[in-house]
C-alpha positions as a printed Julia matrix, in Angstrom:
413×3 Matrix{Float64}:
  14.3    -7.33  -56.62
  17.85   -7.04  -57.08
  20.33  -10.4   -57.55
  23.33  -10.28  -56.21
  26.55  -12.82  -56.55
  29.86  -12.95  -54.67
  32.9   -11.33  -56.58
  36.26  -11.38  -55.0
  36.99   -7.98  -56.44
  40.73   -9.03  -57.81
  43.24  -10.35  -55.0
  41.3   -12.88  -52.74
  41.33  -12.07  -49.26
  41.57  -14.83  -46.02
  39.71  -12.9   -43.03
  41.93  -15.74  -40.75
  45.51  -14.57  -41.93
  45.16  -10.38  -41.2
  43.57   -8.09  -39.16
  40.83   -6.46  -39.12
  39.52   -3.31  -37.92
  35.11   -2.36  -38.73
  35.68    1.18  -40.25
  31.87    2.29  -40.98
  28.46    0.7   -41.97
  25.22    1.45  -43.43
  21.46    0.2   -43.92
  18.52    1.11  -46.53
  16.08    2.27  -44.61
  13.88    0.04  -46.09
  12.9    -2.79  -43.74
   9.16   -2.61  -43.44
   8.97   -2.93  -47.66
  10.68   -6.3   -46.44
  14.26   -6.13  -47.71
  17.06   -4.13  -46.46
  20.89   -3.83  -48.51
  23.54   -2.74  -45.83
  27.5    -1.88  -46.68
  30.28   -2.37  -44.74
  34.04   -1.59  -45.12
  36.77   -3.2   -43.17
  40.02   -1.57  -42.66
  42.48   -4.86  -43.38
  45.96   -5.09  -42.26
  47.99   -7.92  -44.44
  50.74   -9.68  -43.33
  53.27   -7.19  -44.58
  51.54   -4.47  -41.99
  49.83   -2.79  -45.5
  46.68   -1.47  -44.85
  43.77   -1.93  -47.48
  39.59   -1.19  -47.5
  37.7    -4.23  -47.77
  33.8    -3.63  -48.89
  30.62   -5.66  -48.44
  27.19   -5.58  -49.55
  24.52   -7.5   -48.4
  21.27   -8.01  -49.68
  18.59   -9.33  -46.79
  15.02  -10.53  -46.81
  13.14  -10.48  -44.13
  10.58  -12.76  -45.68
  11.41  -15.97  -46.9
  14.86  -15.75  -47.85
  17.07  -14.6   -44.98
  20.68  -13.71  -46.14
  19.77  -14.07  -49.79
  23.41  -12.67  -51.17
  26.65  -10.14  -50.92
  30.04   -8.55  -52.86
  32.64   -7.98  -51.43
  36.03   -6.22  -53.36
  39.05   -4.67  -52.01
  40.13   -0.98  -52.63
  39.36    2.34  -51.76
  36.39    2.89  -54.02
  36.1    -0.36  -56.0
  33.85   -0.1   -59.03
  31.99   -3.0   -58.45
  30.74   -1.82  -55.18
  29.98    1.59  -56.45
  27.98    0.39  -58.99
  26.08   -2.24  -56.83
  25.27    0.31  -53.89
  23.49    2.69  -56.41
  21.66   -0.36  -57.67
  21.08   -1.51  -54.25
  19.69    2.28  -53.29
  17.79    3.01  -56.65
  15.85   -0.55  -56.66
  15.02   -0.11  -52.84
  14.03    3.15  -52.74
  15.82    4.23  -49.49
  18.39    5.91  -48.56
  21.65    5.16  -46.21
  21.37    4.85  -42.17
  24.66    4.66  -40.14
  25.07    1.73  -37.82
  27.45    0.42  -35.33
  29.83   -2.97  -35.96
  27.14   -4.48  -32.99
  24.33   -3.58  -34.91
  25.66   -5.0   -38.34
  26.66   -8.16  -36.3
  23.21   -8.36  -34.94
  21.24   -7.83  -38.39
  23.51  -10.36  -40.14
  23.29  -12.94  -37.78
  19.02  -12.46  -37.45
  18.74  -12.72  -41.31
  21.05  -15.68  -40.87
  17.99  -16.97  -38.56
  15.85  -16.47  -41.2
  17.25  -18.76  -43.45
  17.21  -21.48  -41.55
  14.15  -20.89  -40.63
  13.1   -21.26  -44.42
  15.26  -23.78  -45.14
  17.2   -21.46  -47.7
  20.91  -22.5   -48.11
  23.15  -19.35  -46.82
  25.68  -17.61  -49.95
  28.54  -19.04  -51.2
  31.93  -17.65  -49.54
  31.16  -18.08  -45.82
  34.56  -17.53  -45.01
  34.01  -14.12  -46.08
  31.52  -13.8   -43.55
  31.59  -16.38  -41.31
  33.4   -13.83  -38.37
  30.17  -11.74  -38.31
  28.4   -15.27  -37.03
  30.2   -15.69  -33.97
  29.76  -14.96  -31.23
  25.66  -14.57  -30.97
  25.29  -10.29  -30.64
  22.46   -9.48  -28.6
  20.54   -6.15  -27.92
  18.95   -4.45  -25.12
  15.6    -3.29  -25.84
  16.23    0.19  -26.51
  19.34   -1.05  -28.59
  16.82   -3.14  -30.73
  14.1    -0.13  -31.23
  16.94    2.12  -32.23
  17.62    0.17  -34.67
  14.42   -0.61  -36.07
  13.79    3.48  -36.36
  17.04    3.35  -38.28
  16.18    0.17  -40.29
  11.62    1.19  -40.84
  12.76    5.16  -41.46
   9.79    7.5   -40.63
   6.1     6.07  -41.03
   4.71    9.71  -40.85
   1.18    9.37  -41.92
  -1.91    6.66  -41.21
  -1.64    5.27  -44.5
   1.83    4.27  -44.45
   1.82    2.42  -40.97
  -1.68    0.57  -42.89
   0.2    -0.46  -46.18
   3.44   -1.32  -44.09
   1.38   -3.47  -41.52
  -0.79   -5.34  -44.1
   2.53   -6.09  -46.34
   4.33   -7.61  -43.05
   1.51   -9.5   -41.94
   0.96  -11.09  -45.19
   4.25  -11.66  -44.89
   4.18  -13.74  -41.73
   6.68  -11.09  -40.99
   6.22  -10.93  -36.92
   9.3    -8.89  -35.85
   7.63   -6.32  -38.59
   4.31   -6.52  -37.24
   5.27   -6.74  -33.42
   7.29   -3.01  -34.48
   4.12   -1.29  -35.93
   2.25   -2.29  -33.31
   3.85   -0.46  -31.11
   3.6    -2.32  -27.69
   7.28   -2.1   -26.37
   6.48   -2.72  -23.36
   5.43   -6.39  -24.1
   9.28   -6.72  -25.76
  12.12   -8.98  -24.08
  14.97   -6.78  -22.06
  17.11   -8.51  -24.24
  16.86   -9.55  -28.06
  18.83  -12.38  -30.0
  18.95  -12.62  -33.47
  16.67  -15.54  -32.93
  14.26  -13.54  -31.26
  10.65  -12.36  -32.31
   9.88   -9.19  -30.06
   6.38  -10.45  -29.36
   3.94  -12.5   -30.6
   1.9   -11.6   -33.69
  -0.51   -9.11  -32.1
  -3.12   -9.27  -34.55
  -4.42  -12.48  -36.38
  -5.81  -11.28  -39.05
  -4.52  -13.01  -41.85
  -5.18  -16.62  -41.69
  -2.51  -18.03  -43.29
   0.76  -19.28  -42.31
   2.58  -19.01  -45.8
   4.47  -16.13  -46.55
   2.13  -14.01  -49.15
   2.48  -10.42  -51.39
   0.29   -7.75  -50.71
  -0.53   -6.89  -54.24
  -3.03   -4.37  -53.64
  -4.3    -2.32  -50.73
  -7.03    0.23  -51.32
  -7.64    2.29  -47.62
 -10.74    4.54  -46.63
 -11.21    6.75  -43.51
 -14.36    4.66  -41.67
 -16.66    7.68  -41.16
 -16.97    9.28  -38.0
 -14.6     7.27  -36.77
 -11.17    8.79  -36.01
  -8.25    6.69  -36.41
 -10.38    3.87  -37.76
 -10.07    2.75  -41.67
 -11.33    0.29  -44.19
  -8.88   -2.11  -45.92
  -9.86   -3.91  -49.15
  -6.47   -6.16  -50.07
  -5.4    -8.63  -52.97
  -3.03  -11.07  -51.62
  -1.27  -13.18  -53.54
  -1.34  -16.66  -51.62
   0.98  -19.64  -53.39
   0.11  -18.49  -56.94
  -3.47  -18.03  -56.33
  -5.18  -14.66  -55.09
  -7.58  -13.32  -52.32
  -9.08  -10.41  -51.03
  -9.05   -9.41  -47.59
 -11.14   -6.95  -46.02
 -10.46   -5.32  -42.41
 -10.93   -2.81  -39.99
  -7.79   -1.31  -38.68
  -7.24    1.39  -36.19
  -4.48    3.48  -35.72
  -2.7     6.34  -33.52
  -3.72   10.08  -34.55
  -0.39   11.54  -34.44
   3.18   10.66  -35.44
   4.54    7.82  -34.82
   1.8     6.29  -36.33
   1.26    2.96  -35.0
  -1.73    0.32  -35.05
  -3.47   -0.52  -32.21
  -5.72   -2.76  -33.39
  -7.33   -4.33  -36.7
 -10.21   -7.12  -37.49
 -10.65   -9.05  -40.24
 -14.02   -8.34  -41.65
 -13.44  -10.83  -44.35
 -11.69  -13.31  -46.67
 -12.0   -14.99  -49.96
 -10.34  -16.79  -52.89
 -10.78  -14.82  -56.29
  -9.57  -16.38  -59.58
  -6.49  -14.82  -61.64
  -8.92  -13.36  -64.03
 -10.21  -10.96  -61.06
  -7.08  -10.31  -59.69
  -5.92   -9.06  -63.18
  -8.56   -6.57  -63.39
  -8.17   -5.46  -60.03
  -4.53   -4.44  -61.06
  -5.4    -3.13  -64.41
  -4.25   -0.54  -65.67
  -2.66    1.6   -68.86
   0.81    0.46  -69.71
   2.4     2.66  -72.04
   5.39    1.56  -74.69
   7.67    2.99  -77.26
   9.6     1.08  -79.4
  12.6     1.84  -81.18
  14.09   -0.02  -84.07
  18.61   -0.13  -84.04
  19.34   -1.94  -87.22
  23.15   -1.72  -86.54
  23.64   -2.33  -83.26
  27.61   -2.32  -82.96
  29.9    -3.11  -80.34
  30.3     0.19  -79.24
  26.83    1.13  -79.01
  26.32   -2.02  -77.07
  28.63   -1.02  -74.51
  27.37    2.42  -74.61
  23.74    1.25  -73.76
  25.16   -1.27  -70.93
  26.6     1.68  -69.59
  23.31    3.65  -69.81
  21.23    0.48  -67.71
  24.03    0.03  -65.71
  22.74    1.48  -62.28
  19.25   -0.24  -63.04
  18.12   -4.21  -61.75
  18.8    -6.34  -64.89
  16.6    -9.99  -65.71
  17.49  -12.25  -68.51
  14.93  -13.98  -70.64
  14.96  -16.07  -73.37
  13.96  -13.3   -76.29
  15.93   -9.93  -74.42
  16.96   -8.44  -71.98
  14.86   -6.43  -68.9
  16.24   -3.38  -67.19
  14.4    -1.37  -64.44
  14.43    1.82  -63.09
  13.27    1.99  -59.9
  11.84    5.45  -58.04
  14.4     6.94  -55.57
  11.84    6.57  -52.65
   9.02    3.97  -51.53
   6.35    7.22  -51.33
   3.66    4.67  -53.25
   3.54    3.19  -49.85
   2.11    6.45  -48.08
  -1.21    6.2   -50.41
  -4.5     5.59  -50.34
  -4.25    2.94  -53.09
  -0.97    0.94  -52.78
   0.0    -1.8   -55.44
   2.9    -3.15  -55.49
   4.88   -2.33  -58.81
   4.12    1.45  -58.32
   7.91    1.98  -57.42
   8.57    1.37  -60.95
   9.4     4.67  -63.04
  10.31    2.59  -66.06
  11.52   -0.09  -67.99
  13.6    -0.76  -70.85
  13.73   -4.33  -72.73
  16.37   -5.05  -75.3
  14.91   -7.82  -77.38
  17.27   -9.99  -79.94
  16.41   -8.5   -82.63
  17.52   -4.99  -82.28
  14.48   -3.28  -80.68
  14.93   -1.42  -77.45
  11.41   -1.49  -75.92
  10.24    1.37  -73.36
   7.84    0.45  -71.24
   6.24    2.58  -68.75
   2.58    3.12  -66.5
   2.98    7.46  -66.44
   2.86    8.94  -70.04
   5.32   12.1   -68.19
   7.47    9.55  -66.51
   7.82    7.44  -70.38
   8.28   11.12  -72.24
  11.18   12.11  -70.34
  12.73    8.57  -71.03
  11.74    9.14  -74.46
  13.99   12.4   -74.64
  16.84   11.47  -72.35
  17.16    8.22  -74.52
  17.59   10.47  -77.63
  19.86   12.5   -76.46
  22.33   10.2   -74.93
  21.89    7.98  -78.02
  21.54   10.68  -80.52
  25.09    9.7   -82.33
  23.57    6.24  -83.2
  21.15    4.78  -85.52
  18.03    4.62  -83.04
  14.73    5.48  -84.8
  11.05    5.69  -82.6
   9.12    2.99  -84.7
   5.97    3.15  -82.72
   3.94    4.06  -79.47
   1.61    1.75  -78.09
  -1.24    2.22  -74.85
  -2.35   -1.21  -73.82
  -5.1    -0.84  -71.46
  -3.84   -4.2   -69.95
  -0.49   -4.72  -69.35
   1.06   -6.47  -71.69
   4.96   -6.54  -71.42
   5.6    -9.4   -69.35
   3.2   -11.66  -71.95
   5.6   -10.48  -74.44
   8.85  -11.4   -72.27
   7.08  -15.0   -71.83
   6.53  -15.72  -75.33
   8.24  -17.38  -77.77
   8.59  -14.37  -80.42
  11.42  -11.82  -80.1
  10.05   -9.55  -82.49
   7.83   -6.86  -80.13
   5.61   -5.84  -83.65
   5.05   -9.94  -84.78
   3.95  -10.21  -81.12
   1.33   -7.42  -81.35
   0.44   -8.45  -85.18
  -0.2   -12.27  -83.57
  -2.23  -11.11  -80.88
  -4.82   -8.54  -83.23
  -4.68  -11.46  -85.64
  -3.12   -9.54  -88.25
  -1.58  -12.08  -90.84
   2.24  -12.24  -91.33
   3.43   -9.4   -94.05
């Protein structure tokens, strides 16, 4: 997932010393994939009576972290914010949802809950926040389930509601759960951020640690309408499982669950959980032997919209899907939202790494072209029928050719 810091965006700006007037905000609609970004801008009167647009981003996990980070600049379109909202969108997969000042209060502040909850410290700059805390915004039911449809988007076929419930329950996520199950009649009148709707109305998972659904394969149970068979990997404190169940769900849109069993549950070793998830990873490497200045900042420019991770031999930059549709399969697992990669190692490759030979060709050509005034040459295509990237990222080398020579036990040239 995205990581996001707090920039001041130029001037500094003391919420206590101006006005302030909530102007519009927005949500991903990505809540039941367990992290939402929202955007707000502030209309803020100075001292002087000048008026000025003050942005916000937040980045919230429903899972362990709460209120894990935010940006906030001043200005009409500042480029910070710009460039973090298509980041934010692009590594979420899901687009923009209008809400109210009361429902931005009330998602803050339950996020906020979640924190503490975790024990996770909240973001540096609280007094660049700290007015959204106060007082405690509550919703009426039908307030709350509005804003869940805005927050969850559409879950328009069985297999979506199925990979969405089995990621929140994992999860220990109950206000997720409690939402796909449907039973609104068993909510409060009136929700606090502090408030889980109901009780987790299915125990089928049997821990109490926050997990990762790495894997959910689903089958229609024959005969059986409604009814389907769930074989999931769960990753469980760094080791793995696999769950099997029986869940049942509504017929028509919405689709809900109304009721699921676990069938069974057992520890597998890394090994097995590896081949579970195997599966071709394609690469393309190309050598720059000058890499200049300018072409430097050209290619930041090129990665700019995509989730960047240091490590100690390069650089990672993904390119997410625009949409979460990996969800709505059969077969989830959990990096298929993933169109590609690109690593820039210290010594002047630029791998690209991808799992679709179509979705790595077209990379291969738009790379080219925007690139096409430099000295980039293809030095080789790999398929690894294991992945093999992140080994590489791990290692000590920095060189992505030594790595594969070391590996086939090819002696150094």
């Amino acid at each position: 997932m995205a990581n996001f810091t707090v920039i001041k965006g130029g001037r500094d700006y003391n919420p206590s010393l101006a006005g302030r007037k909530y102007l519009t905000g927005s949500i991903t609609a990505t809540r039941l994939m367990g992290v939402i970004g929202m955007e707000l801008i502030w209309e803020i009167t100075s001292e002087n009576n000048k008026k000025e647009h003050m942005h916000q981003i937040f980045y919230l996990d429903a899972e362990e972290y709460g209120f894990e980070s935010f940006i906030q600049a001043m200005g009409q379109a500042p480029e910070e914010i710009v460039r973090e909202r298509t980041r934010l969108i692009g590594s979420l997969g899901g687009g923009m949802t209008r809400i109210t000042e009361k429902e931005a209060r009330f998602i803050l502040q339950t996020y906020v809950s979640i924190s503490k909850k975790y024990g996770e410290p909240l973001p540096e700059g609280r007094e660049r926040y700290s007015y959204m805390l106060e007082p405690v915004q509550a919703l009426t039911k039908q307030e709350y389930l509005i804003l869940m449809t805005k927050a969850c988007g559409p879950i328009d076929s069985p297999y979506y509601a199925i990979n969405y419930f089995m990621m929140r329950t994992v999860s220990c996520d109950d206000r997720g759960v409690a939402y796909l199950a449907g039973k609104t009649e068993d909510f409060p009148e009136e929700i606090t951020p502090e408030t889980v709707a109901v009780k987790m109305p299915f125990a089928i998972f049997g821990h109490k640690t926050p997990s990762t659904l790495c894997r959910n394969s689903i089958e229609p149970a024959e005969g059986r309408p409604g009814v389907y068979m769930c074989e999931s990997l769960i990753e469980v404190s760094n080791s793995y499982r696999i769950l099997t169940s029986e869940i049942t769900v509504t017929t028509s849109s919405p689709f809900r669950i109304l009721d699921a069993h676990r069938l069974s549950d057992f520890k597998i070793s890394s090994a097995e959980a590896s081949m579970l998830m195997d599966r071709s990873e394609f690469v393309t490497v190309f050598d720059v032997p000058d890499i200049s200045d300018e072409f430097l900042d050209k290619f930041r420019e090129y990665v700019d919209r995509f989730t960047e991770t240091q490590y100690e031999n390069g650089t990672l930059y993904i390119d997410f899907k625009n949409n979460n549709s990996h969800a709505g399969l059969a077969e989830y697992r959990i990096n298929d939202d993933i169109h590609v990669m690109y690593f820039l190692t210290l010594t002047n490759q630029i791998l690209l790494i991808g799992y679709s030979e179509d979705a790595l060709r077209e990379a291969e050509i738009l790379l080219n072209l925007e690139f096409s005034d430099y000295p980039v040459y293809l030095s080789m295509k790999y398929e690894f029928k294991d992945p093999i990237i992140y080994e590489f990222m791990q290692s000590d080398f920095d060189d992505f050719e030594s790595f594969i020579e070391y590996l086939s036990g090819e002696p150094d040239n």
